[in-house]
HTML snippet that shows the backbone in 3Dmol.js (N, CA, C, O; Angstrom):
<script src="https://3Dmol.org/build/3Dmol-min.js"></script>
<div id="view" style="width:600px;height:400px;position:relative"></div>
<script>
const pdb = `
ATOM      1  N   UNK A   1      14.010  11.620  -1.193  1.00  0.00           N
ATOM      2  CA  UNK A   1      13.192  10.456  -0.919  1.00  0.00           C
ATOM      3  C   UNK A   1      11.800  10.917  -0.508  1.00  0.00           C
ATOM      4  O   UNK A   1      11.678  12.073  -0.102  1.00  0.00           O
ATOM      5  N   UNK A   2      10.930  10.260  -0.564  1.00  0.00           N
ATOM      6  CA  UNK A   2       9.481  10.380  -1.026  1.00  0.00           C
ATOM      7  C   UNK A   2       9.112   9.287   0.098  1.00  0.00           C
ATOM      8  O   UNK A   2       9.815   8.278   0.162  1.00  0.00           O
ATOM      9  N   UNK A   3       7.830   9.486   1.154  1.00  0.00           N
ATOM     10  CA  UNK A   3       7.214   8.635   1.968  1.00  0.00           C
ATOM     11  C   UNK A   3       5.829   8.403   1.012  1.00  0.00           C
ATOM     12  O   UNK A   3       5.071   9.269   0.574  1.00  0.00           O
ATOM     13  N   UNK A   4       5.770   7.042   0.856  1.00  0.00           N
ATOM     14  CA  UNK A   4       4.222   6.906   0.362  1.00  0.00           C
ATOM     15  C   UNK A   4       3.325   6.837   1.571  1.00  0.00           C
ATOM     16  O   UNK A   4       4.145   6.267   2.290  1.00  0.00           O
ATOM     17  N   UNK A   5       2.534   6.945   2.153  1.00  0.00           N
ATOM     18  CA  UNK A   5       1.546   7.352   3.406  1.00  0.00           C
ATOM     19  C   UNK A   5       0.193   6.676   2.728  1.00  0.00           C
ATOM     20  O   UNK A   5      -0.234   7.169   1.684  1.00  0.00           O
ATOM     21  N   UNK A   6      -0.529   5.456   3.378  1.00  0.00           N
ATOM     22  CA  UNK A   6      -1.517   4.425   3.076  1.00  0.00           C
ATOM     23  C   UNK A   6      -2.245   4.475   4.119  1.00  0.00           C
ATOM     24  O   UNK A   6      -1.707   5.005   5.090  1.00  0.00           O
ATOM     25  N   UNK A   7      -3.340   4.085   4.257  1.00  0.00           N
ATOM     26  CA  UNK A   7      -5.154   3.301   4.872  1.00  0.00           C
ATOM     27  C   UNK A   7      -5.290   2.265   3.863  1.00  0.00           C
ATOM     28  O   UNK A   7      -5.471   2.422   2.656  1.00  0.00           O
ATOM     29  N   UNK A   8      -5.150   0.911   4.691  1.00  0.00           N
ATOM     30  CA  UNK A   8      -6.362  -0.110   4.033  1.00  0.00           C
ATOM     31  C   UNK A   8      -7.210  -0.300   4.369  1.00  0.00           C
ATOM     32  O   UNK A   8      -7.370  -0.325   5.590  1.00  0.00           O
ATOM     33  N   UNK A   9      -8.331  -0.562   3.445  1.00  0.00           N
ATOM     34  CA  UNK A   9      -9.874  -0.515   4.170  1.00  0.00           C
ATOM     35  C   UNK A   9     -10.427  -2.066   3.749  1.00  0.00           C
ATOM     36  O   UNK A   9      -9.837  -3.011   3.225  1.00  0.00           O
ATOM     37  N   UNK A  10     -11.393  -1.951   4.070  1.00  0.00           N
ATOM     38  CA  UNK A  10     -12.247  -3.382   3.935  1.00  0.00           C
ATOM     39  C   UNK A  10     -13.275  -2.542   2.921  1.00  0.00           C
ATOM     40  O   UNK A  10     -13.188  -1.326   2.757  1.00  0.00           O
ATOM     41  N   UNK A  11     -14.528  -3.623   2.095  1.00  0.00           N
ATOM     42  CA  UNK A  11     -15.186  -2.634   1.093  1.00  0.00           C
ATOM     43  C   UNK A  11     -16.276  -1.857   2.182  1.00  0.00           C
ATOM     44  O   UNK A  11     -16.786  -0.772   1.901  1.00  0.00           O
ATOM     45  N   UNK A  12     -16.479  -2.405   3.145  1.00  0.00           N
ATOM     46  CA  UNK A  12     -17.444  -1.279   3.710  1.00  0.00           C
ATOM     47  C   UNK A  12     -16.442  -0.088   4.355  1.00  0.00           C
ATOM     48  O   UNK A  12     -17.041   0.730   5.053  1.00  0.00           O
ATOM     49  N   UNK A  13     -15.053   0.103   4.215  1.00  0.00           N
ATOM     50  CA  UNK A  13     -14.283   1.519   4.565  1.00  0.00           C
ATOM     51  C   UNK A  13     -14.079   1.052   6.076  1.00  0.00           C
ATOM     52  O   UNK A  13     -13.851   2.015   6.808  1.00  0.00           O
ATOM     53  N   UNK A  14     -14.098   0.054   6.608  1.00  0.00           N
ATOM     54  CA  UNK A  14     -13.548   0.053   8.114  1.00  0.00           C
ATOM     55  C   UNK A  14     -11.816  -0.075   8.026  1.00  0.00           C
ATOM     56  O   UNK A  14     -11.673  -0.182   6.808  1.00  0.00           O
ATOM     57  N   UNK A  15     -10.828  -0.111   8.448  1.00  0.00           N
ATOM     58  CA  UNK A  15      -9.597  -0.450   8.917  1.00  0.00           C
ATOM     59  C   UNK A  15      -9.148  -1.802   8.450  1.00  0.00           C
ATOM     60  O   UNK A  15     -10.046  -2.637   8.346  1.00  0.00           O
ATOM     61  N   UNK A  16      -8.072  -2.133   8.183  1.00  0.00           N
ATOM     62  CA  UNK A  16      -7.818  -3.858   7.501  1.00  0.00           C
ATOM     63  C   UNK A  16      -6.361  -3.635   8.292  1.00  0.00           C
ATOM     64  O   UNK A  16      -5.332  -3.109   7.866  1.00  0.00           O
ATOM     65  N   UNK A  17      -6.617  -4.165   9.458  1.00  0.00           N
ATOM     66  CA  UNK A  17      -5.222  -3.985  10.694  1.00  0.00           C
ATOM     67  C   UNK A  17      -4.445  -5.164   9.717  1.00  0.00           C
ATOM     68  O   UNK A  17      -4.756  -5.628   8.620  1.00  0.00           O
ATOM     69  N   UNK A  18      -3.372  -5.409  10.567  1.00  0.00           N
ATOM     70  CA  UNK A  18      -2.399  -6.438  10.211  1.00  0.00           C
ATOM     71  C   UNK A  18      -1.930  -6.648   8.843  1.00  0.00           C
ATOM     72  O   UNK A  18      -1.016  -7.472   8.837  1.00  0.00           O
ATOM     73  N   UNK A  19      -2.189  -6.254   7.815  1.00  0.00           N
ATOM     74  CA  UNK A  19      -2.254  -6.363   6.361  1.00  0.00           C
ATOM     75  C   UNK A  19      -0.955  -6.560   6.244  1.00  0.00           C
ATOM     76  O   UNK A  19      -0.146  -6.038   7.011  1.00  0.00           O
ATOM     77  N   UNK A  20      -0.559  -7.504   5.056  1.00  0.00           N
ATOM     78  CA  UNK A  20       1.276  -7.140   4.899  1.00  0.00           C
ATOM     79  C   UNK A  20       0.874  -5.921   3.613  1.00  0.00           C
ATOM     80  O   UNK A  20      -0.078  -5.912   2.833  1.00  0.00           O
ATOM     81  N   UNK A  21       1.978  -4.978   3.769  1.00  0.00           N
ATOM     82  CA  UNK A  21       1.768  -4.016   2.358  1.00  0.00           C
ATOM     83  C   UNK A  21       3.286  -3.847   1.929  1.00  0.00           C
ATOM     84  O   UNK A  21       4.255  -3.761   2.682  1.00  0.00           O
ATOM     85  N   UNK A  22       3.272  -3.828   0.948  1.00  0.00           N
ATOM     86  CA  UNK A  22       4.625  -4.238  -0.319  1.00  0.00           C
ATOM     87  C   UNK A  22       4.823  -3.745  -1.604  1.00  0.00           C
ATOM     88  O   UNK A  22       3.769  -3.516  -2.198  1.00  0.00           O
ATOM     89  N   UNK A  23       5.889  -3.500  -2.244  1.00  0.00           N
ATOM     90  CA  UNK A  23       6.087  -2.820  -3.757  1.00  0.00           C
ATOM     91  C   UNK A  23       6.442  -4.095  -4.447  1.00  0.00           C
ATOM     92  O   UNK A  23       7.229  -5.021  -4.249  1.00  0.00           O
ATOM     93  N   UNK A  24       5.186  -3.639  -5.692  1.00  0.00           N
ATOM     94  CA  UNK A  24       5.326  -4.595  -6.681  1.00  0.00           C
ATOM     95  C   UNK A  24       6.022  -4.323  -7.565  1.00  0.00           C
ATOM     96  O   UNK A  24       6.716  -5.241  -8.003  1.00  0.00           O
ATOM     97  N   UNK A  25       6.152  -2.809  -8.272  1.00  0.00           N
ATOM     98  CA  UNK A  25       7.273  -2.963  -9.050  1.00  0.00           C
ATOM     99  C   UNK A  25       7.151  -0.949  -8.467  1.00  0.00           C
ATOM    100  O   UNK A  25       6.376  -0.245  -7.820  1.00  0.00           O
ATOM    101  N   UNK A  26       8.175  -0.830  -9.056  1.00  0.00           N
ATOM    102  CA  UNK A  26       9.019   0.415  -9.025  1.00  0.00           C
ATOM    103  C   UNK A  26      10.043   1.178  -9.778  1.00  0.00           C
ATOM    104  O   UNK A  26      10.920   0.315  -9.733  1.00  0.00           O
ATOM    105  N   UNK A  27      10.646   2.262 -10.510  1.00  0.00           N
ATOM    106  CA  UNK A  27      11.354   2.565 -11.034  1.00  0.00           C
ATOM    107  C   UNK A  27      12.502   2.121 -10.958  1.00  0.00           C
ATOM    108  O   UNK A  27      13.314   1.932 -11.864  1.00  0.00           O
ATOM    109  N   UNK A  28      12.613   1.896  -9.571  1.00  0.00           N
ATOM    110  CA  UNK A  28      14.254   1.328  -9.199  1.00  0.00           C
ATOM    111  C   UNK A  28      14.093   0.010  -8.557  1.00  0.00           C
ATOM    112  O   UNK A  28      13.020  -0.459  -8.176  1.00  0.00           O
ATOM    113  N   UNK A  29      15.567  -0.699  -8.446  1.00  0.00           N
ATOM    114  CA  UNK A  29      15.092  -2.000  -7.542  1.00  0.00           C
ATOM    115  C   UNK A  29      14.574  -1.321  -6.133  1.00  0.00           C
ATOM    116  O   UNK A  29      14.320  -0.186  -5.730  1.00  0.00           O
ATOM    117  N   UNK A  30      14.566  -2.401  -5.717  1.00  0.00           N
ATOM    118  CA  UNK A  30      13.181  -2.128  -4.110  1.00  0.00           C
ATOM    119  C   UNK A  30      13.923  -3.562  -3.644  1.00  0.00           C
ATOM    120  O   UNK A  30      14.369  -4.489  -4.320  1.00  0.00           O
ATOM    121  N   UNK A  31      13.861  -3.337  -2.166  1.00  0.00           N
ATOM    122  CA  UNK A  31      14.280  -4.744  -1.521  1.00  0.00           C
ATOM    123  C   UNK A  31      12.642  -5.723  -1.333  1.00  0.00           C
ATOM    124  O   UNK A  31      11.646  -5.101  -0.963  1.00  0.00           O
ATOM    125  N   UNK A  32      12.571  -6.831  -1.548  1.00  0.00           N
ATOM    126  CA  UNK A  32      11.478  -7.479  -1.322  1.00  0.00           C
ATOM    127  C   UNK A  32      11.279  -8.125   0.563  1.00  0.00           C
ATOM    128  O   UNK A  32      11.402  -9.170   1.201  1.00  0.00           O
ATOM    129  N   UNK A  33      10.901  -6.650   0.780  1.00  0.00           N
ATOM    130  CA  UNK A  33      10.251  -6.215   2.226  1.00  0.00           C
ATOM    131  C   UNK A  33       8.775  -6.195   2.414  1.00  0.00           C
ATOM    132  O   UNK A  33       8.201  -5.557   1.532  1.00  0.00           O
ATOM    133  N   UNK A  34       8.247  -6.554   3.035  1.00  0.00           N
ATOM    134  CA  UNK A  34       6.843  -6.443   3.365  1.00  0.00           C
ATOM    135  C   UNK A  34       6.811  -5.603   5.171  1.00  0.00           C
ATOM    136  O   UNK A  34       7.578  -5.630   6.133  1.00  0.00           O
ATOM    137  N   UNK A  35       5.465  -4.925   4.868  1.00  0.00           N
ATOM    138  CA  UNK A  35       5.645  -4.182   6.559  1.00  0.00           C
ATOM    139  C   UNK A  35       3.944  -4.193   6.928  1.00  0.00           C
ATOM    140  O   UNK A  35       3.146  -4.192   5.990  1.00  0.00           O
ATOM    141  N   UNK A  36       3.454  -4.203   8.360  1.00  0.00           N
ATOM    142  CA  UNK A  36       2.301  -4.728   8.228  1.00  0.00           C
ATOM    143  C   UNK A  36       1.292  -3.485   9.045  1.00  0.00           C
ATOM    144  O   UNK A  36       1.674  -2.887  10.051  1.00  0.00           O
ATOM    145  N   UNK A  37       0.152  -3.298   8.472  1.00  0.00           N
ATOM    146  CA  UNK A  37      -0.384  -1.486   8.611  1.00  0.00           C
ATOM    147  C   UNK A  37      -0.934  -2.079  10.285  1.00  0.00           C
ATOM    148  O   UNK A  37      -1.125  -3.243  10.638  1.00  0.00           O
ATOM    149  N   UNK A  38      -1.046  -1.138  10.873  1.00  0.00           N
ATOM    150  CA  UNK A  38      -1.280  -1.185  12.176  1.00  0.00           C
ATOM    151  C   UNK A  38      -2.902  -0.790  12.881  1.00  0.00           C
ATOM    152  O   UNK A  38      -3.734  -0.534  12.010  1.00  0.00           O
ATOM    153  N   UNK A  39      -3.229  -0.743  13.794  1.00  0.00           N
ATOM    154  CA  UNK A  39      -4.583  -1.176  13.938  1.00  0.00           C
ATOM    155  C   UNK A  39      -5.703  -0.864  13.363  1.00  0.00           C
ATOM    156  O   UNK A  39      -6.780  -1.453  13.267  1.00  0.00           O
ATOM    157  N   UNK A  40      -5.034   0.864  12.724  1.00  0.00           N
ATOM    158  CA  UNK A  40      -5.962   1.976  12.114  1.00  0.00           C
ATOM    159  C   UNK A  40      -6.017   1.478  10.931  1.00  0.00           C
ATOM    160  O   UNK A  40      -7.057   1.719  10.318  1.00  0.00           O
ATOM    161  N   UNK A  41      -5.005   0.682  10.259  1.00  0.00           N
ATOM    162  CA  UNK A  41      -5.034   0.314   9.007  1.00  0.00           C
ATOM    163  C   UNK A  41      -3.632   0.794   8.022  1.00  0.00           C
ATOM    164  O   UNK A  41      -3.495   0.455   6.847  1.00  0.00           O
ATOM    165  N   UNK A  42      -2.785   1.537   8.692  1.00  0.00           N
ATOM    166  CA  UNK A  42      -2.388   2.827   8.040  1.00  0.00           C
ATOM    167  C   UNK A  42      -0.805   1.749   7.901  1.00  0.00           C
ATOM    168  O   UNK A  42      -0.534   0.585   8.197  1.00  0.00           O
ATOM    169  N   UNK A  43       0.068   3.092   7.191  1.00  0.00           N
ATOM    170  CA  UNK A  43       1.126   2.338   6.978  1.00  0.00           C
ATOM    171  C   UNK A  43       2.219   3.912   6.429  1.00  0.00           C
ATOM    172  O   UNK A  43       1.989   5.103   6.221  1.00  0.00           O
ATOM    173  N   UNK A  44       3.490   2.957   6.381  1.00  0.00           N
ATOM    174  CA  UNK A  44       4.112   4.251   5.174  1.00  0.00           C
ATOM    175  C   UNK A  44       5.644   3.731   5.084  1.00  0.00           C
ATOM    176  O   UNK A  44       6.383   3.473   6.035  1.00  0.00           O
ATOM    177  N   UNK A  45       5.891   3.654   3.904  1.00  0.00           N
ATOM    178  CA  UNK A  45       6.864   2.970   3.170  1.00  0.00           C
ATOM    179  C   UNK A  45       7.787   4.364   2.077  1.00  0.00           C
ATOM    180  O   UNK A  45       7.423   5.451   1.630  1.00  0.00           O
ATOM    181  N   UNK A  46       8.989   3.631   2.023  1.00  0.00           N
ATOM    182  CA  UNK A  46      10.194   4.931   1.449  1.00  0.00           C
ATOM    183  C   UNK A  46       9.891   4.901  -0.157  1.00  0.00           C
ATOM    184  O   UNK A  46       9.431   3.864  -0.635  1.00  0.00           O
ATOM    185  N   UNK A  47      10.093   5.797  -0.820  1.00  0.00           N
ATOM    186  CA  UNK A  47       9.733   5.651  -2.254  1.00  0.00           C
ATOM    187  C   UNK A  47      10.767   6.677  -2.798  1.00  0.00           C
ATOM    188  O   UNK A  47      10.527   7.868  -2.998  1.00  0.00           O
ATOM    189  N   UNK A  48      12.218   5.904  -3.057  1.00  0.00           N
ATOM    190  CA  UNK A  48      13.630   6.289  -3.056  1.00  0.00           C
ATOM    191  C   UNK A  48      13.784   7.995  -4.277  1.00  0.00           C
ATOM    192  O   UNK A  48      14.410   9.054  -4.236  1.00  0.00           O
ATOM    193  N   UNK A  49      12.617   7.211  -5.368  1.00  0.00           N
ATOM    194  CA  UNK A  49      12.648   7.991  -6.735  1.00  0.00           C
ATOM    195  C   UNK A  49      11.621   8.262  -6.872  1.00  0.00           C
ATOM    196  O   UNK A  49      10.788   7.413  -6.555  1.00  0.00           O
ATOM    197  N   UNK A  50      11.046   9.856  -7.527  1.00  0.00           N
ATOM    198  CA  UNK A  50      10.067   9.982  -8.775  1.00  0.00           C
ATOM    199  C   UNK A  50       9.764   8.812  -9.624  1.00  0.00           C
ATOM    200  O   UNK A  50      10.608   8.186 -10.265  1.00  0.00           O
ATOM    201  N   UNK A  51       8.491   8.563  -9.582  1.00  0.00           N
ATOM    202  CA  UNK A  51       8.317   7.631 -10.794  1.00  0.00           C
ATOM    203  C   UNK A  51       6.955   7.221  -9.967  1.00  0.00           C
ATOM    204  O   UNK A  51       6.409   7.666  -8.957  1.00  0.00           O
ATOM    205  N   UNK A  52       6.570   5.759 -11.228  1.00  0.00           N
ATOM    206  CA  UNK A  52       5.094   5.619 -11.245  1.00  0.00           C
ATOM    207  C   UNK A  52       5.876   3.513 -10.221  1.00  0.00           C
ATOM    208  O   UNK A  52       6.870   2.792 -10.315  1.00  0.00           O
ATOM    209  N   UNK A  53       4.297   3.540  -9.273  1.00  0.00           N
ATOM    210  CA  UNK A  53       5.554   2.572  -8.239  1.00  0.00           C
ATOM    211  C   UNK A  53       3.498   1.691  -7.745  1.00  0.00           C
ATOM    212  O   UNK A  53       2.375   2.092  -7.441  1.00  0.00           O
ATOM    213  N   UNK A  54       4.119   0.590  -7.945  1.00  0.00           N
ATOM    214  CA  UNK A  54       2.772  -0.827  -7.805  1.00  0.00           C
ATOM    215  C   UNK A  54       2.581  -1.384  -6.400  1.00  0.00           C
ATOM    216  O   UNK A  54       3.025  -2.495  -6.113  1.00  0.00           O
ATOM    217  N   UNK A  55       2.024  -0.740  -5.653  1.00  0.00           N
ATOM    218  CA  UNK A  55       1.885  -1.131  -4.059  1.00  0.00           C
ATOM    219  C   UNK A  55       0.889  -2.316  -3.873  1.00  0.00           C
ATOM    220  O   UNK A  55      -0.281  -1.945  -3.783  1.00  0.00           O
ATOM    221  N   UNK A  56       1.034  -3.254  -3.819  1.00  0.00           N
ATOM    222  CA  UNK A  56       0.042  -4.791  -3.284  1.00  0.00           C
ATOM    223  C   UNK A  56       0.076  -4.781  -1.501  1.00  0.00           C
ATOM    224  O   UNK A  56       0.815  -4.506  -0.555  1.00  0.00           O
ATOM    225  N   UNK A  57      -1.140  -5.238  -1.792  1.00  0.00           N
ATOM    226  CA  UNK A  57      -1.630  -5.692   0.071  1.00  0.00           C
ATOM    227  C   UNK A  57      -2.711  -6.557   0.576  1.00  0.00           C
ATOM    228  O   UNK A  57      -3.912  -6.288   0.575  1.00  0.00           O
ATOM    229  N   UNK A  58      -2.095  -7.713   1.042  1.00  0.00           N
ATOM    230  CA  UNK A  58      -1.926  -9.178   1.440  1.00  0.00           C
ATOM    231  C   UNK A  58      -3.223  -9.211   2.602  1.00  0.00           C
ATOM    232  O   UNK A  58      -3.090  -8.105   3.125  1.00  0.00           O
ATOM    233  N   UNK A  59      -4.235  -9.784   3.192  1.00  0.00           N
ATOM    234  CA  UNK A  59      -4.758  -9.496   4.238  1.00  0.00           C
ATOM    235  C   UNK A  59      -5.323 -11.318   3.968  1.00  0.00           C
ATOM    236  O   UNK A  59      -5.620 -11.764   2.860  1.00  0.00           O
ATOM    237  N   UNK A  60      -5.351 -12.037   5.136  1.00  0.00           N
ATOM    238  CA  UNK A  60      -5.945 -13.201   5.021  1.00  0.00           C
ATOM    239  C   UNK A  60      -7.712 -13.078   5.407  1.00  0.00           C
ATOM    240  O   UNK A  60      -8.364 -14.115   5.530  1.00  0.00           O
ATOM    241  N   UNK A  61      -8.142 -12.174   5.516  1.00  0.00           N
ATOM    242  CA  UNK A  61      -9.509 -12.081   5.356  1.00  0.00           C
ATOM    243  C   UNK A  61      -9.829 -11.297   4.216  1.00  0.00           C
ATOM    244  O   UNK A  61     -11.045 -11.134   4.112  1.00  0.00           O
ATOM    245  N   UNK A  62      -8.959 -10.598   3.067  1.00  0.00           N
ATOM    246  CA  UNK A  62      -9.755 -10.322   2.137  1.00  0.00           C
ATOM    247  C   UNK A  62      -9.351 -10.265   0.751  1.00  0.00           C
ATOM    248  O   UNK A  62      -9.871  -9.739  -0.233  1.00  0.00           O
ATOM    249  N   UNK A  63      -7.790 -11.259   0.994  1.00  0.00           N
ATOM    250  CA  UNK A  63      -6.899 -11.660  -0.300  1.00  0.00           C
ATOM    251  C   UNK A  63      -6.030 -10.704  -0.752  1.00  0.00           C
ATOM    252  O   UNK A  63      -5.290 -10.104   0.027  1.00  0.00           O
ATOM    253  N   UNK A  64      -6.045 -10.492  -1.977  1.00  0.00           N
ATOM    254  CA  UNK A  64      -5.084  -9.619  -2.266  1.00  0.00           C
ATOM    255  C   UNK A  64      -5.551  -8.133  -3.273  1.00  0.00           C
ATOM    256  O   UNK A  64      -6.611  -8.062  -3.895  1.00  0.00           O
ATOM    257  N   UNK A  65      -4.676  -7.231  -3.244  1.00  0.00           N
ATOM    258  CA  UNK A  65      -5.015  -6.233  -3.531  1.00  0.00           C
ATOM    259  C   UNK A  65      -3.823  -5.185  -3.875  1.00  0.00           C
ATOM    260  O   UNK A  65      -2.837  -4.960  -3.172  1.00  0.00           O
ATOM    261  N   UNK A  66      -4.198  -4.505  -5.319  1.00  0.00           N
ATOM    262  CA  UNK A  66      -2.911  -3.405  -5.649  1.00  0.00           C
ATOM    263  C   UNK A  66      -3.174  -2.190  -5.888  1.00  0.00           C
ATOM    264  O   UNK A  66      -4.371  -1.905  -5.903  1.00  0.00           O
ATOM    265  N   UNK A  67      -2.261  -1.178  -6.129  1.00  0.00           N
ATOM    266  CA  UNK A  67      -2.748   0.373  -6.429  1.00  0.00           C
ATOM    267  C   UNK A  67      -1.686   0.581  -6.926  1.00  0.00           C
ATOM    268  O   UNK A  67      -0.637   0.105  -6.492  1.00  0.00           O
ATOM    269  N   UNK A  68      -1.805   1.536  -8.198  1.00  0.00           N
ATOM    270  CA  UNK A  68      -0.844   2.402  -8.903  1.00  0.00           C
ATOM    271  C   UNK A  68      -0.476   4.056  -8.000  1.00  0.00           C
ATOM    272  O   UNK A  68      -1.124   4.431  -7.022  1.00  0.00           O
ATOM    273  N   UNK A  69       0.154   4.476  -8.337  1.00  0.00           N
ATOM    274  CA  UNK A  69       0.746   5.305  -7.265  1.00  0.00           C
ATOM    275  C   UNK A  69       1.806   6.189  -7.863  1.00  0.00           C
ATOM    276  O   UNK A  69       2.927   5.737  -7.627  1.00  0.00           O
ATOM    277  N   UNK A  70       1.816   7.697  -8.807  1.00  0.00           N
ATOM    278  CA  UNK A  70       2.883   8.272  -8.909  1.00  0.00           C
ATOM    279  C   UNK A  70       3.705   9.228  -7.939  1.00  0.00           C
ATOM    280  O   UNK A  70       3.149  10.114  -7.290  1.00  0.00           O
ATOM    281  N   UNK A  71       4.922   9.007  -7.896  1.00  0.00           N
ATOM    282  CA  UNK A  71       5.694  10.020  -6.714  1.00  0.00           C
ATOM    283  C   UNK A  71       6.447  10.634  -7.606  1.00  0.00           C
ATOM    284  O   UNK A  71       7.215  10.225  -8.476  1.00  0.00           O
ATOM    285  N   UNK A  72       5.924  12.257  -7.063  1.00  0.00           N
ATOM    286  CA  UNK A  72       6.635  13.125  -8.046  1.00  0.00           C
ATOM    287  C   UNK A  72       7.463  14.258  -6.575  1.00  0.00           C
ATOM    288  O   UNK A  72       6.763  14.682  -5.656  1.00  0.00           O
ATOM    289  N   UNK A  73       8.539  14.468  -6.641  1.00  0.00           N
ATOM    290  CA  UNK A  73       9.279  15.768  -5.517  1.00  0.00           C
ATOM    291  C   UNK A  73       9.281  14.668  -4.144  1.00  0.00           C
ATOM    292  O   UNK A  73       9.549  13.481  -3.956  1.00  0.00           O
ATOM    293  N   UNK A  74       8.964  15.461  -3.593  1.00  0.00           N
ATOM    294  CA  UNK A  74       9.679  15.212  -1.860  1.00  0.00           C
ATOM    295  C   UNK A  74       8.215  15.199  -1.055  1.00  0.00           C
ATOM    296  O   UNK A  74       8.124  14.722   0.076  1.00  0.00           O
ATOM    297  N   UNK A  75       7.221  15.706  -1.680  1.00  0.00           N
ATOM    298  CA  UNK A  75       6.302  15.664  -0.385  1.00  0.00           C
ATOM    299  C   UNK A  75       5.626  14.319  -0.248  1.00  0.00           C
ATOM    300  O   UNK A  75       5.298  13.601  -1.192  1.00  0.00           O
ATOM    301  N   UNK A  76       5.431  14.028   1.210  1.00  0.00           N
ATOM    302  CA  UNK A  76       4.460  12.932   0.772  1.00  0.00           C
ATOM    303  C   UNK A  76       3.166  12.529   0.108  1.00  0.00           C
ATOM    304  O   UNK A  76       2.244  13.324  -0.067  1.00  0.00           O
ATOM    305  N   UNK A  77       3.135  11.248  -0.258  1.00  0.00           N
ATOM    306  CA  UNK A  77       1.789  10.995  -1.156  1.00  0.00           C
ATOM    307  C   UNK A  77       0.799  10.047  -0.603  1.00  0.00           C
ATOM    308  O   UNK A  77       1.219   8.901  -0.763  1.00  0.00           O
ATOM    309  N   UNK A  78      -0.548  10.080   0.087  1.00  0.00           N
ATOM    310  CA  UNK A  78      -1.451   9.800   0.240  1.00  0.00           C
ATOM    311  C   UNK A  78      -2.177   8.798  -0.241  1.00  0.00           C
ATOM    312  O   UNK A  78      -2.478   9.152  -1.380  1.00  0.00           O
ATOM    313  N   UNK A  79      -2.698   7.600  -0.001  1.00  0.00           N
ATOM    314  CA  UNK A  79      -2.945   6.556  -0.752  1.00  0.00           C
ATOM    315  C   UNK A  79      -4.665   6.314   0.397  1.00  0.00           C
ATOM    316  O   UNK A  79      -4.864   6.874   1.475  1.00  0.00           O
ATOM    317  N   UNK A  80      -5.388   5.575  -0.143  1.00  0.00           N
ATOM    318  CA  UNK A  80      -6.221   4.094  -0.058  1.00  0.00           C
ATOM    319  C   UNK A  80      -6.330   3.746  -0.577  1.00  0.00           C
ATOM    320  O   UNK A  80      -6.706   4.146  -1.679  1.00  0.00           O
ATOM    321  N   UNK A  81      -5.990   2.217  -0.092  1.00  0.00           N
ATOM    322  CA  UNK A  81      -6.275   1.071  -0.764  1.00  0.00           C
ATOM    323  C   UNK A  81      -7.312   0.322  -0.221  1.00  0.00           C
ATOM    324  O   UNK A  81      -7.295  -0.089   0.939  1.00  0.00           O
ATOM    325  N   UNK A  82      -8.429   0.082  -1.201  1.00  0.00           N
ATOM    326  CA  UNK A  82      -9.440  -0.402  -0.721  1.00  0.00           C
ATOM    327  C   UNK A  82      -9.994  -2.002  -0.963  1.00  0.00           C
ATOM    328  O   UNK A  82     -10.330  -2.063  -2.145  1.00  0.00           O
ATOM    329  N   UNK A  83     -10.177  -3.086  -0.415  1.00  0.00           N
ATOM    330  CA  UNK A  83     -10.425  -4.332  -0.481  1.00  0.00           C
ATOM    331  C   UNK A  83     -11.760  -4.384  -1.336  1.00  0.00           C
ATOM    332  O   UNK A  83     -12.826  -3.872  -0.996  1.00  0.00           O
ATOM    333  N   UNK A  84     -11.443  -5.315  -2.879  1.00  0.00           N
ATOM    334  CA  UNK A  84     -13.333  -4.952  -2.744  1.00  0.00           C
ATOM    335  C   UNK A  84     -13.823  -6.650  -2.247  1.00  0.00           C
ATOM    336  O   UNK A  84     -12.932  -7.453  -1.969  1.00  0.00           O
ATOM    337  N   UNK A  85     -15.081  -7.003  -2.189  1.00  0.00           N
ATOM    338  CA  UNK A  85     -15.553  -8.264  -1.630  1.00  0.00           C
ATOM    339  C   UNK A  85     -15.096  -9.220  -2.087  1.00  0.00           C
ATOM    340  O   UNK A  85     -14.575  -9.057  -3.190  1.00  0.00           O
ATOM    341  N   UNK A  86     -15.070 -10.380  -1.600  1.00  0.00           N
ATOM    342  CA  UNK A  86     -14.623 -11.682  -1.763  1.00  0.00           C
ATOM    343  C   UNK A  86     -15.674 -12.370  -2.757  1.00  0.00           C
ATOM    344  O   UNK A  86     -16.842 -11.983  -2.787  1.00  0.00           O
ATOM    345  N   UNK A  87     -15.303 -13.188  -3.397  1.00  0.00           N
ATOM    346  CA  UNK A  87     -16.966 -13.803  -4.065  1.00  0.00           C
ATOM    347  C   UNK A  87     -17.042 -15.030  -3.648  1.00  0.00           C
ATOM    348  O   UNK A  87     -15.927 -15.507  -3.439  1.00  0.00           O
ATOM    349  N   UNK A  88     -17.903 -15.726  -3.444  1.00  0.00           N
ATOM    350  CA  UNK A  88     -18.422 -16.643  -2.897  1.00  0.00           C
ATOM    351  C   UNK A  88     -18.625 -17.529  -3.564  1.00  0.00           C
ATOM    352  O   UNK A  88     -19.160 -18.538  -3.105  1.00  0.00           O
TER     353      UNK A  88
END
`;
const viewer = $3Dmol.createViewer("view");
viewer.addModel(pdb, "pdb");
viewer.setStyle({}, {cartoon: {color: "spectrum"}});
viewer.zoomTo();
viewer.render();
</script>
């Protein structure tokens, strides 16, 4: 098993606390869990299998947002996900 390891940011790169962050799709089923990054922004979720795996993240100040993400072996894998602006 494979830890995916995340930062969400806002587009100027500050912290996006509270965020829900979630797998959109994945090699294998995935339970439809959401977990929410903590003040720094950060987070880290199980990633059962190798394979290519769709991480979305929810924030009510800056909508929604996804990242592609391959997990290959056992070490962990490093992510940001970055918010870009809202349009007006």
């Amino acid at each position: 098993m494979t830890i995916i390891r995340g930062h969400v940011v806002d587009p100027q790169g500050r912290p996006v606390a509270e965020a829900a962050v979630y797998i959109v799709s994945a090699p294998v089923s995935m339970p439809d869990i959401a977990q929410l990054t903590d003040d720094q922004g950060q987070f880290a979720m199980s990633a059962p299998v190798p394979g290519h795996y769709t991480v979305g993240v929810r924030s009510d100040d800056w909508g929604l947002t996804q990242t592609d993400v391959e997990v290959s072996g056992e070490e962990p894998v490093d992510i940001e996900v970055r918010f870009t602006p809202l349009k007006e």
